[in-house]
Each structure stands twice: as C-alpha cells, then as structure tokens.
C-alpha positions, 0 to 999 in steps of 0.5 A: 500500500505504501509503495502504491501510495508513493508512486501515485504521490509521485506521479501526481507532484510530476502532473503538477510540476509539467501544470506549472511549467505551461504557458497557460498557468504563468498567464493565469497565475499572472497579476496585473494591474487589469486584474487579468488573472480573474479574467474567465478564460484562466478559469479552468487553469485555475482549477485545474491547479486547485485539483493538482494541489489537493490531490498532491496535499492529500496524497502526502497526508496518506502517506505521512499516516503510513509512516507513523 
C-alpha cells in the first residue's frame, strides 16, 4: 500500500510540476494591474491547479499516516 501510495504521490507532484511549467498557468497565475488573472478564460487553469494541489496535499497526508 505504501509503495502504491508513493508512486501515485509521485506521479501526481510530476502532473503538477509539467501544470506549472505551461504557458497557460504563468498567464493565469499572472497579476496585473487589469486584474487579468480573474479574467474567465484562466478559469479552468485555475482549477485545474486547485485539483493538482489537493490531490498532491492529500496524497502526502496518506502517506505521512503510513509512516507513523
């Protein structure tokens, strides 16, 4: 179980490293003084962001429950 838990904790933080990497997340993440970040088309960036962060921060609780 913990092997598994490790490789999907890894495999997860790579998707949301690659997420980060993208064009799309600078921009969506970007502040302006338009507020262009809160524009609707970095919307879904945005929460595929928010996806990758709680699967990564969820995956690393389970994984610190194992270790005790």
């Amino acid at each position: 179980m913990r092997e598994s838990l490790k490789a999907e904790f890894a495999q997860a933080t790579a998707e949301l490293k690659a997420h980060m990497a993208t064009w799309e997340y600078a921009l969506a993440m970007a502040s302006g003084c338009h507020g262009g970040r809160d524009h609707p088309v970095h919307w879904e960036t945005q929460a595929c962001t928010e996806r990758l962060t709680v699967r990564c921060r969820e995956l690393r609780a389970r994984l610190a429950e194992h270790e005790l």
